[in-house]
C-alpha positions in Angstrom: 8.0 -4.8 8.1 6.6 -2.0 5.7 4.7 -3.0 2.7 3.9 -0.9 -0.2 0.3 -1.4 -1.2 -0.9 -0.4 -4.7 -4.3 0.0 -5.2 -7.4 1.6 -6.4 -9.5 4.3 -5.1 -12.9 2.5 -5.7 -14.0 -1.6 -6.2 -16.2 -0.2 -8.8 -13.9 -0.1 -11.6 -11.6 -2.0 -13.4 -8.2 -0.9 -12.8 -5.4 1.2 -14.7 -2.7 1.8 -14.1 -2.8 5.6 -14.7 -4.6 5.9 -11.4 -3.1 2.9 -9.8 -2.0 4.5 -6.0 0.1 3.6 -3.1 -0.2 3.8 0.4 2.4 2.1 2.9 1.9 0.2 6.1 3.8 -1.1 8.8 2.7 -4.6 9.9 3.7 -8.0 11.2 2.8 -9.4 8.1 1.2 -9.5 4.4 -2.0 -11.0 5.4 -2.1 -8.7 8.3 -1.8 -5.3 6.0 -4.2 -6.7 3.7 -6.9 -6.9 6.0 -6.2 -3.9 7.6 -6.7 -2.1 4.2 -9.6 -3.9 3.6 -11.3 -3.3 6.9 -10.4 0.3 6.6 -11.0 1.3 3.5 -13.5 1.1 0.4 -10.2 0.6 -1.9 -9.4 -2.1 -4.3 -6.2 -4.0 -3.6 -4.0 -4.4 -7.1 -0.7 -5.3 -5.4 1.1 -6.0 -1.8 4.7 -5.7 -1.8 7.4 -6.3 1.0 10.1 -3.2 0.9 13.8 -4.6 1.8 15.7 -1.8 3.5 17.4 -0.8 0.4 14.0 -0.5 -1.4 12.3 1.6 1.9 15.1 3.5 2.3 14.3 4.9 -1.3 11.4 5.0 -0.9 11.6 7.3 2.0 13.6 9.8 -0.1 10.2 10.5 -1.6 9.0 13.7 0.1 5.4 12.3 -0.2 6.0 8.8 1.7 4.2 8.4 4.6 3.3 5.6 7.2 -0.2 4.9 7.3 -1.9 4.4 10.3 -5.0 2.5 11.0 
């Protein structure tokens, strides 16, 4: 399943939402992409979100949207 994951760049500061970002990850499950984020990166999770097929395949229409890979 791909999840959309909104976070910040840093744990430093307190977040807004003007530079709230969004990565997405393939993964068997929420917990699973969560800890993959947080073993991978330095970012600050806001928000995890599980994308229906309707939702990715919008999502996909996005010339920026990429899978990350850890």
């Amino acid at each position: 399943m791909v999840f959309k994951i909104f976070y910040q760049e840093t744990k430093i500061r307190n977040p807004k939402r003007e530079t709230t970002h969004s990565m997405y990850l393939d993964s068997d499950s929420e917990s699973e992409a969560r800890v993959l984020v947080e073993t991978n990166t330095t970012h600050n999770i806001e928000f995890i979100e599980a994308l229906s097929p309707a939702a990715l395949e919008y999502e996909q229409q996005d010339p920026a949207f990429k899978l990350t890979k850890f």
